[in-house]
C-alpha positions in Angstrom: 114.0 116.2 101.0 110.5 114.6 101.1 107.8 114.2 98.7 104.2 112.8 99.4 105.3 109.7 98.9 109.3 109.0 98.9 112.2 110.5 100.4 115.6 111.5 99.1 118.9 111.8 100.9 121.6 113.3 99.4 124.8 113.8 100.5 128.4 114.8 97.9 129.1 111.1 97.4 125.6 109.3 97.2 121.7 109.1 96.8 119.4 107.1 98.8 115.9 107.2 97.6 113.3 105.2 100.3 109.6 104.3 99.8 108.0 104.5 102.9 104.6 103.5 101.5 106.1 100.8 99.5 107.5 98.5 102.7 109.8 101.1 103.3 112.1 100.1 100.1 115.0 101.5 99.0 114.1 102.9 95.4 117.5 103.7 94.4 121.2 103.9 95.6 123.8 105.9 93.7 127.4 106.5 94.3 129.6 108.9 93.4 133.0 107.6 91.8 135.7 109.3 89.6 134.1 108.9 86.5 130.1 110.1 87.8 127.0 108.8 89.8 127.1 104.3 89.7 124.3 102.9 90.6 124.9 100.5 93.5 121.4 98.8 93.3 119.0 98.5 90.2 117.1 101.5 89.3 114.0 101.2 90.6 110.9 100.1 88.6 113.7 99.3 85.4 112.6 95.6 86.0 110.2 93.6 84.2 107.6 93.3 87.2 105.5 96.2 89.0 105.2 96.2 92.7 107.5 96.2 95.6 110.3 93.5 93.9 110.8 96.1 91.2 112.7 98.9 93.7 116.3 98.6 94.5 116.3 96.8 98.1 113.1 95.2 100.3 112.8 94.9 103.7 112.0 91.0 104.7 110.2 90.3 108.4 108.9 88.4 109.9 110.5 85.7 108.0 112.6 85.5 105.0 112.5 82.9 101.7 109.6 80.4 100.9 107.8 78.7 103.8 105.8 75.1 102.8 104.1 72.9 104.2 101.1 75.8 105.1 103.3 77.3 107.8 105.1 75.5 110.7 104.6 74.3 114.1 104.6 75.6 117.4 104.1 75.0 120.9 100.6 76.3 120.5 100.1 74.6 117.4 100.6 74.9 113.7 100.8 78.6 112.4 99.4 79.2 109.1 100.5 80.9 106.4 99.2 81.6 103.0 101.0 82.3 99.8 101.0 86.5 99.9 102.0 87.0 95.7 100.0 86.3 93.4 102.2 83.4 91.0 104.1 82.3 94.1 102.5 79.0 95.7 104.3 79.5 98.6 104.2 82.4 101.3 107.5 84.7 100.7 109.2 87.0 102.2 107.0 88.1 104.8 104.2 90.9 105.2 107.0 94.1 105.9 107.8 94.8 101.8 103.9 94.8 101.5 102.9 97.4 104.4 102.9 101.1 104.3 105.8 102.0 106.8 105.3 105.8 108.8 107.8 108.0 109.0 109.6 108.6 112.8 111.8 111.3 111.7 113.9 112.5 108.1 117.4 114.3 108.8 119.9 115.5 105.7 121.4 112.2 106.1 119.2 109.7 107.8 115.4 108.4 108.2 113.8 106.4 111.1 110.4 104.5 109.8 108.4 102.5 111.8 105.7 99.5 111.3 103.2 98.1 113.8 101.5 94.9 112.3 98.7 92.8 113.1 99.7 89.5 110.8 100.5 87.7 109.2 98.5 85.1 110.8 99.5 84.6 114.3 102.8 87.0 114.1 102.6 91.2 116.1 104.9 92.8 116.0 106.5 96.3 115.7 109.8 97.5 114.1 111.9 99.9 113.5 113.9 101.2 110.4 116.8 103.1 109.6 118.8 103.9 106.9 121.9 106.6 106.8 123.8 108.3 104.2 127.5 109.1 105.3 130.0 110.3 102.5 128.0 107.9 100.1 128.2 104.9 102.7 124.9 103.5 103.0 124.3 101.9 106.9 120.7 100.2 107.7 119.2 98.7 110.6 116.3 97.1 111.4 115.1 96.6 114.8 111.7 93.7 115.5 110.0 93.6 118.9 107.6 90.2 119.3 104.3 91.3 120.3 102.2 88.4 120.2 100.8 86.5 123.0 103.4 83.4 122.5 106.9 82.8 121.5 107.6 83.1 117.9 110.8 82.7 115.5 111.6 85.7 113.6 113.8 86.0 110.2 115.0 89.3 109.2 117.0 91.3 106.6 117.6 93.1 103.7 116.7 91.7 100.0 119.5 94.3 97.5 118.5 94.2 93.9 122.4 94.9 93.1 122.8 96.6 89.8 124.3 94.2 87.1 126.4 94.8 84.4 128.1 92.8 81.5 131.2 93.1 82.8 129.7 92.6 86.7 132.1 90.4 88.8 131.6 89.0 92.4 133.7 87.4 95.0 132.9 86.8 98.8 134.1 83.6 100.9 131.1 81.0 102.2 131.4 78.2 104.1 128.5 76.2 101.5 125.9 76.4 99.6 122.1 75.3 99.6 120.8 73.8 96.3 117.4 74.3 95.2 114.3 72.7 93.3 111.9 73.8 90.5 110.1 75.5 93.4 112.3 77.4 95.0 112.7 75.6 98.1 115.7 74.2 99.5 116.9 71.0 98.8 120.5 70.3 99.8 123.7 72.1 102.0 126.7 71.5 100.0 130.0 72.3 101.0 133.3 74.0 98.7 133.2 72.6 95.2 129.4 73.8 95.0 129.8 74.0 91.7 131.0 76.2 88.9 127.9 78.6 88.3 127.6 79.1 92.1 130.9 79.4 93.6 132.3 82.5 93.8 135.4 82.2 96.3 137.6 83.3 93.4 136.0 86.4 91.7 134.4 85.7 88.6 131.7 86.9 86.5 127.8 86.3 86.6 126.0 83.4 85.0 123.8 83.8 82.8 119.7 82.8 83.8 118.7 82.4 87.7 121.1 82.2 90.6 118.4 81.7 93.4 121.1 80.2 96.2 121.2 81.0 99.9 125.0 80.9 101.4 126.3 79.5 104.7 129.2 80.4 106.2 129.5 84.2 104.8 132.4 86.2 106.5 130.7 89.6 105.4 133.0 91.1 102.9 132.3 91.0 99.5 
């Protein structure tokens, strides 16, 4: 089903709500277990923020995290970037959360969307989205063609607002961890022992405040 602005898939087992005017985002995710609809990822727009980093899941391209330093170089010189939020000194995330994506094609259980961007700064490029609803099991793909005139490094993903309970536990296996500073950025790999509020190789419960870390080493299963 499909609205003006979002588009809803539903199947017996889940509920996929997408943005496609909103980077694409997944609003929300709900599964179907024995005891009623769970939601997978936060609701969207229950945070304390408006914009696209209040919906359950955001699509990051051409690059994902914090760059400093104004950009980085290449062979045809340094590539600028500037900070794209407004609060964040650095740029984040890239431009793809931030653009209206168009819709390919909706089915009952699937949606292609597609982008064609001019930025930012030196970066074209066009890509290709899809998400899938299959007895409640979400798949997504995202597919980036390089379009500008030189070489370029590309970062992309998926940012999941995962719903979070009281009684939330995780466990997944990673070969380290990287520390960061007041800013956000990156500051140092560590490897097992990363310390209590961070390591989650045997599952345990959330801590409580910020966990802003970025894992190495993870064997996909969580």
């Amino acid at each position: 089903m499909q609205n003006q602005k979002r588009i809803v898939l539903n199947d017996s087992q889940g509920k996929l709500v997408i943005d496609p005017m909103v980077g694409g985002a997944l609003v929300d995710y709900d599964f179907k277990g024995p005891q009623g609809w769970i939601p997978i990822l936060r609701p969207g727009n229950s945070f304390q923020r408006s914009g696209p980093f209040s919906l359950g899941c955001n699509v990051l391209l051409p690059f994902a995290n914090r760059i400093s330093g104004g950009g980085f170089k290449t062979p045809l010189g340094q590539l600028k970037l500037s900070p794209n939020i407004v609060g964040e000194p650095f740029p984040i995330h890239g431009n793809a959360f931030q653009e209206p994506w168009q819709i390919i094609r909706v089915a009952e259980d699937e949606v292609y969307l597609t982008l064609q961007s001019e930025g930012p700064s030196r970066f074209r490029y066009s890509a290709q989205l899809r998400y899938k609803l299959e007895e409640g099991i979400l798949s997504m793909e995202l597919d980036v063609i390089n379009q500008a005139e030189e070489t370029l490094p590309y970062g992309i993903g998926f940012h999941p607002w995962l719903a979070r309970e009281e009684d939330s536990q995780l466990q997944f296996n990673a070969v380290g961890c990287w520390l960061e500073d007041s800013q956000h950025l990156p500051t140092e790999h560590v490897i097992p022992g990363f310390g209590p509020s961070s390591d989650f190789r045997e599952r345990s419960g959330f801590p409580h405040g910020l966990l802003n870390n970025a894992y190495t080493g993870w064997d996909g299963i969580a």
